[in-house]
C-alpha positions as CSV (number, residue, x, y, z in Angstrom):
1,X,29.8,-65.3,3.7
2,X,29.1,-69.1,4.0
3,X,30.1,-71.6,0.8
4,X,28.0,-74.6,0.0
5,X,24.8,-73.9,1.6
6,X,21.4,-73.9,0.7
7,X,19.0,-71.2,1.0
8,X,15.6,-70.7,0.8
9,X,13.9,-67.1,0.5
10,X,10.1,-66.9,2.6
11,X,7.8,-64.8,4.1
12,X,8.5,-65.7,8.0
13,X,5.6,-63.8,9.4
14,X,2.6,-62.1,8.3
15,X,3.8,-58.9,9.3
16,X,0.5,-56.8,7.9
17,X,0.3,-53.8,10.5
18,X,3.7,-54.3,12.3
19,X,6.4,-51.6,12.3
20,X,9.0,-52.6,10.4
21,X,11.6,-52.5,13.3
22,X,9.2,-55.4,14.7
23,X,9.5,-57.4,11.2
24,X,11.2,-60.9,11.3
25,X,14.3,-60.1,8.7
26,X,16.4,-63.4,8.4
27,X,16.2,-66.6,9.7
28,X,19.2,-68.4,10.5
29,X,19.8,-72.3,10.2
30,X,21.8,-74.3,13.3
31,X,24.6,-75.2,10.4
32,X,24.8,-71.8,10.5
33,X,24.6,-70.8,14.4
34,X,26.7,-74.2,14.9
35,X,29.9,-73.1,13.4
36,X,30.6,-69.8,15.1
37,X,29.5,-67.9,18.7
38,X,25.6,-66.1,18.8
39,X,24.5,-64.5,22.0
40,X,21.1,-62.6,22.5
41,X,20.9,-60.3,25.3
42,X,18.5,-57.9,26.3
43,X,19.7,-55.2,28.8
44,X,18.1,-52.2,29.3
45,X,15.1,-53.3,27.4
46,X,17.6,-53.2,24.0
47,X,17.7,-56.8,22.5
48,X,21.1,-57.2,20.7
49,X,21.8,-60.1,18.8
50,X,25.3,-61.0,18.5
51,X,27.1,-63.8,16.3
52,X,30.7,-64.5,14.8
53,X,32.3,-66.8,12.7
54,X,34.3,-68.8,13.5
55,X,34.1,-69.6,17.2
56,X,37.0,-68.3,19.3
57,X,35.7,-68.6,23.1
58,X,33.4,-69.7,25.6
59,X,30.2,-67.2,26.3
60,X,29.1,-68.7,30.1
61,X,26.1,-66.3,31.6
62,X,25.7,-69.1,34.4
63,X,28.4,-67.9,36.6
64,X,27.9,-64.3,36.7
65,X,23.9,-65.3,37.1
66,X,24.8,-67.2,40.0
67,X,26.8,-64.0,41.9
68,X,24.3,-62.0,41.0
69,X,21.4,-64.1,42.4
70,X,23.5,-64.6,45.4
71,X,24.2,-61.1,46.2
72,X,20.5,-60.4,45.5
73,X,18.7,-63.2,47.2
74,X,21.2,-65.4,49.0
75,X,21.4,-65.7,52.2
76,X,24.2,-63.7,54.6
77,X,26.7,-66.3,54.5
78,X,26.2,-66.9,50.9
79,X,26.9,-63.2,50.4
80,X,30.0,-63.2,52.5
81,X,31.7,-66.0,50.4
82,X,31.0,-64.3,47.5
83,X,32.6,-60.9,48.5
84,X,35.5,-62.5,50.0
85,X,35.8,-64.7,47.1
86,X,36.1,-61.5,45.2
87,X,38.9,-59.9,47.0
């Protein structure tokens, strides 16, 4: 629960012959997102949204990204840091 903030109830979409799993529910302000941690992620074709209050860490997708696009595409040498890097 958040003190002191406004809210404002409205229809977000015209949802008239979606399922209701494909239904906006909520929509969430940045004063909101701002003060704690949200992460969306989509593995597996499964979109899971995430958030907490307050923050407590850093979420940083860029570094395990950049392995994985490494070990994927880079090139041999590139490949070789990376696993010895590992060790």
């Amino acid at each position: 629960m958040v003190g002191q903030v406004r809210v404002t109830e409205a229809n977000l979409t015209d949802s008239a012959g979606l399922p209701e799993s494909e239904q906006s529910r909520v929509l969430v302000g940045m004063d909101i997102i701002g003060a704690g941690d949200l992460a969306v992620t989509n593995f597996d074709d499964k979109t899971v949204m995430s958030f907490r209050m307050p923050s407590v860490e850093v979420i940083d997708f860029v570094p395990v990204a950049h392995d994985h696009n490494v070990m994927e595409g880079g090139n041999r040498e590139q490949r070789r840091a990376l696993k010895s890097k590992r060790k």
